[in-house]
C-alpha positions as a Markdown table, in Angstrom:
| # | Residue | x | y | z |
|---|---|---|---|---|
| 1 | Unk | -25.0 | -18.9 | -1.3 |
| 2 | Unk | -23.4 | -16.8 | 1.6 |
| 3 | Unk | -22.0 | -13.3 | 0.2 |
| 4 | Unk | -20.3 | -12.9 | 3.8 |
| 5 | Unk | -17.0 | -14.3 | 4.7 |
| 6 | Unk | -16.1 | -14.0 | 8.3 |
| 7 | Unk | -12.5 | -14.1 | 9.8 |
| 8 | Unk | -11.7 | -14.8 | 13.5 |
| 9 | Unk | -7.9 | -13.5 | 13.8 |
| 10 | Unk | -5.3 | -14.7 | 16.3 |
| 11 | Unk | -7.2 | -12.5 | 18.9 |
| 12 | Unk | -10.6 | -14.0 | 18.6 |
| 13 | Unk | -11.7 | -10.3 | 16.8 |
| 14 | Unk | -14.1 | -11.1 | 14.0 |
| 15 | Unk | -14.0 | -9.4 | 10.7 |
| 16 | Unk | -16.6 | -9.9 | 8.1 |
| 17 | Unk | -16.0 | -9.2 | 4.2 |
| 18 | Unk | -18.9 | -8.4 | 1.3 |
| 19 | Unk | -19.2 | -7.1 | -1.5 |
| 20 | Unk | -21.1 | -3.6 | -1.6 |
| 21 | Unk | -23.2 | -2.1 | -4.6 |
| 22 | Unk | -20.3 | -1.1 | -6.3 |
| 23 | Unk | -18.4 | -4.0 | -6.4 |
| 24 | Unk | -15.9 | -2.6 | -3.9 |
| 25 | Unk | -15.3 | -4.7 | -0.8 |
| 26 | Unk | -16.7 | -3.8 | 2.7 |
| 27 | Unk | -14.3 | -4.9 | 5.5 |
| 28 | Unk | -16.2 | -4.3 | 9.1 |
| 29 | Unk | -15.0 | -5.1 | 12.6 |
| 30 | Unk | -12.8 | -4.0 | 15.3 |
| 31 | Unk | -9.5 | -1.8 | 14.2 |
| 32 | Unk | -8.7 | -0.6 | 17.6 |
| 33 | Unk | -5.6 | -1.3 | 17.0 |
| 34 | Unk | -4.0 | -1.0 | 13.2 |
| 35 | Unk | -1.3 | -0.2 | 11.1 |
| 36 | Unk | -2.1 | 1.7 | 7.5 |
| 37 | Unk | -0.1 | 2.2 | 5.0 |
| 38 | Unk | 0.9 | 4.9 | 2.6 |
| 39 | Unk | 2.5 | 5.3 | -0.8 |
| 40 | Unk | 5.3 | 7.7 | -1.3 |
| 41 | Unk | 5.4 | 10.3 | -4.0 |
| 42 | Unk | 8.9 | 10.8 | -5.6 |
| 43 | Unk | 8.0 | 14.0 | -7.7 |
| 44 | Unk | 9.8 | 16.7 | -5.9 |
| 45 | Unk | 12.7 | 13.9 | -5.5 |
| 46 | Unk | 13.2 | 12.8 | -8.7 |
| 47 | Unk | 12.7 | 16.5 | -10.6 |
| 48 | Unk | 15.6 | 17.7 | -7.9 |
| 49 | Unk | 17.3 | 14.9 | -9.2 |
| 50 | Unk | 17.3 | 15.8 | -12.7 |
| 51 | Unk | 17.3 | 19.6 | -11.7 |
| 52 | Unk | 20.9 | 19.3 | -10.1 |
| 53 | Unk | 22.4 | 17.0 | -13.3 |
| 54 | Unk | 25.1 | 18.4 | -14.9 |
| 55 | Unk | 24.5 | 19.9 | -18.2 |
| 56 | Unk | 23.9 | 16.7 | -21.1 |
| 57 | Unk | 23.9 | 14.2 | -18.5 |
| 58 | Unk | 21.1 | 11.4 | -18.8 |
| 59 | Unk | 19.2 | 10.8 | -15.3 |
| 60 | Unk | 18.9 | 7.4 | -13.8 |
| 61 | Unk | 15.1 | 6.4 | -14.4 |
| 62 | Unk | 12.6 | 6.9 | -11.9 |
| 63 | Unk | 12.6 | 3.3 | -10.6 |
| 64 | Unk | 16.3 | 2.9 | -10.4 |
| 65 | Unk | 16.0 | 6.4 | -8.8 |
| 66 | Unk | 13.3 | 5.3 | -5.9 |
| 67 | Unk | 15.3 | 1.8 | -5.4 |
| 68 | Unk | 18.6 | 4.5 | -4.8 |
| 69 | Unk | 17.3 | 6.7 | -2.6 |
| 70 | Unk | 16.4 | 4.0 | -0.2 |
| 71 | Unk | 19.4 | 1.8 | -0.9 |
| 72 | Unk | 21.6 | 1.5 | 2.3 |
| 73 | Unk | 25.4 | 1.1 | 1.6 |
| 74 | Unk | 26.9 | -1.6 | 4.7 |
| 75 | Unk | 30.0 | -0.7 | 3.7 |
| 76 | Unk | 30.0 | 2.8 | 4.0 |
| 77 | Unk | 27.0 | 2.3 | 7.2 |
| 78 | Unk | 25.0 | 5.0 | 5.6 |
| 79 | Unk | 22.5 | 5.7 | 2.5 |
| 80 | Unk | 23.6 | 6.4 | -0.8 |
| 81 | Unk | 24.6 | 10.3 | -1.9 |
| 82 | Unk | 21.1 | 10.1 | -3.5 |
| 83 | Unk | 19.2 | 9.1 | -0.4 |
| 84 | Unk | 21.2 | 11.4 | 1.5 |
| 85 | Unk | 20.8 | 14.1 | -1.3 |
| 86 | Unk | 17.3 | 13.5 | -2.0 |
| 87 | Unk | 15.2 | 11.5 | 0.3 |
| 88 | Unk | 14.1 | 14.2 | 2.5 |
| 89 | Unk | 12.0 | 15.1 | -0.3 |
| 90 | Unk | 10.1 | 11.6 | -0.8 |
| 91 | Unk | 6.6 | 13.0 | 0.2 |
| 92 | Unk | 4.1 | 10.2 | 1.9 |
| 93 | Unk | 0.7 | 10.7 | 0.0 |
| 94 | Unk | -1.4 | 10.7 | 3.4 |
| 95 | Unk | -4.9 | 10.7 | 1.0 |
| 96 | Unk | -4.0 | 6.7 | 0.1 |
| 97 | Unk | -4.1 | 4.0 | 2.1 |
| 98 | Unk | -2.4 | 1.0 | 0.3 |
| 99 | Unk | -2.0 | -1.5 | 3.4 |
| 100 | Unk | -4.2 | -2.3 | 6.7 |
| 101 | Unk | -3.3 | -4.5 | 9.3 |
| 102 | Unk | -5.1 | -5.0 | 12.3 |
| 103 | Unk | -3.5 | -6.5 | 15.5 |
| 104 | Unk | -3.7 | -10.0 | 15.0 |
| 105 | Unk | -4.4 | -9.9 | 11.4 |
| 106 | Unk | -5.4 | -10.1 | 8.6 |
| 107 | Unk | -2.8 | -7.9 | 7.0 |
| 108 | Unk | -4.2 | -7.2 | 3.2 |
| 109 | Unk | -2.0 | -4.6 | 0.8 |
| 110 | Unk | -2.7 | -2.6 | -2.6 |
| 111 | Unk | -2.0 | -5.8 | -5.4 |
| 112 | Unk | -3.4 | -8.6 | -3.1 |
| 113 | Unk | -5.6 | -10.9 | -4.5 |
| 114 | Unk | -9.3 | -11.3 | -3.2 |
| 115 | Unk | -8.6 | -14.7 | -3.2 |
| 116 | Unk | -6.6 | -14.4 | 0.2 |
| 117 | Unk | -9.6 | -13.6 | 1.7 |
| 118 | Unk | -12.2 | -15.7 | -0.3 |
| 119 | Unk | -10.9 | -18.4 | -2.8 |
| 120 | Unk | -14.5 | -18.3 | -4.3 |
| 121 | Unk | -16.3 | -15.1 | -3.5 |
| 122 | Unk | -13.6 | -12.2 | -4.5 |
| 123 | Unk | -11.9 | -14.3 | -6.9 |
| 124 | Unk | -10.7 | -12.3 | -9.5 |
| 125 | Unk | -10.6 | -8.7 | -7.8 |
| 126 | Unk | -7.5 | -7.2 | -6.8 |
| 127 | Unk | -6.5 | -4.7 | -3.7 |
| 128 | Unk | -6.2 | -1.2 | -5.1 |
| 129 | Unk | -6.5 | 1.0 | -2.0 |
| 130 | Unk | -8.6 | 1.4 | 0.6 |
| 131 | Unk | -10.9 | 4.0 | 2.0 |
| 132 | Unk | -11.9 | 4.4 | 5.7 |
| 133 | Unk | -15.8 | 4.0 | 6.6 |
| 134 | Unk | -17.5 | 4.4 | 10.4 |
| 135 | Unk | -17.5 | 0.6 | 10.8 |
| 136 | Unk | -13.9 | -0.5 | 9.0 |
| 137 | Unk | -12.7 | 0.0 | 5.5 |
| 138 | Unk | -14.2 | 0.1 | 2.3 |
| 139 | Unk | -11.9 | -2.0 | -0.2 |
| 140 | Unk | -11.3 | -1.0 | -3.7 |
| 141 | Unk | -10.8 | -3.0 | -6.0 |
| 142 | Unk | -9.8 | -4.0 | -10.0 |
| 143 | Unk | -11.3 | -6.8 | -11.9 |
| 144 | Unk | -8.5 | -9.0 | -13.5 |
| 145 | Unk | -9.1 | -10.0 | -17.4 |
């Protein structure tokens, strides 16, 4: 049985996928041209947040709190008083790469399953992040239970 799987994007630029000895997924070919993606870190955010509450006021929770800051009022054509307030301080975590997409595809993000890019061969492995390697990306991956 094959351990490779090839992909030929929109292009005609061929990527191939296998498993390396850790059980992490090597992703080699041409990223001349790519898009990565990074999380954010709300930290500073959030504890300015709850810094500037008035005394014996309960906070919004931190996921109502990142959904705010990024919240876009039409009515008002502008962000939220908490995005205007606090989303300078949203930090990008530069040291995580959650997304890739080369031109032309194929575009794979942090909580994909391998199955997008084998049905049979990464079935059962999820996208975590990605690390950058001379010849592509190293995928890492979770094993689902």
């Amino acid at each position: 049985m094959d351990k490779t799987v090839t992909y030929k994007n929109r292009y005609g630029d061929v990527y191939t996928f296998q498993y390396d000895e850790d059980g992490n997924i090597l992703w080699e070919g041409p990223f001349m041209y790519c898009r990565v993606g990074f999380p954010n870190d709300y930290t500073k955010a959030y504890d300015a947040y709850c810094n500037d509450l008035a005394e014996n006021t309960t906070p919004i929770n931190i996921q109502n709190f990142i959904k705010e800051v990024h919240r876009y009022d039409n009515e008002r054509q502008g962000y939220t008083e908490i995005g205007k307030k606090y989303g300078s301080l949203v930090n990008t975590m530069t040291d995580t790469i959650t997304m890739v997409d080369p031109s032309g595809g194929p575009y794979i993000a942090r909580g994909h399953g391998g199955e997008l890019i084998s049905k049979t061969l990464f079935k059962g492995v999820v996208v975590d992040q990605f690390v950058q390697i001379d010849t592509g990306y190293k995928i890492i991956v979770t094993r689902n239970v």
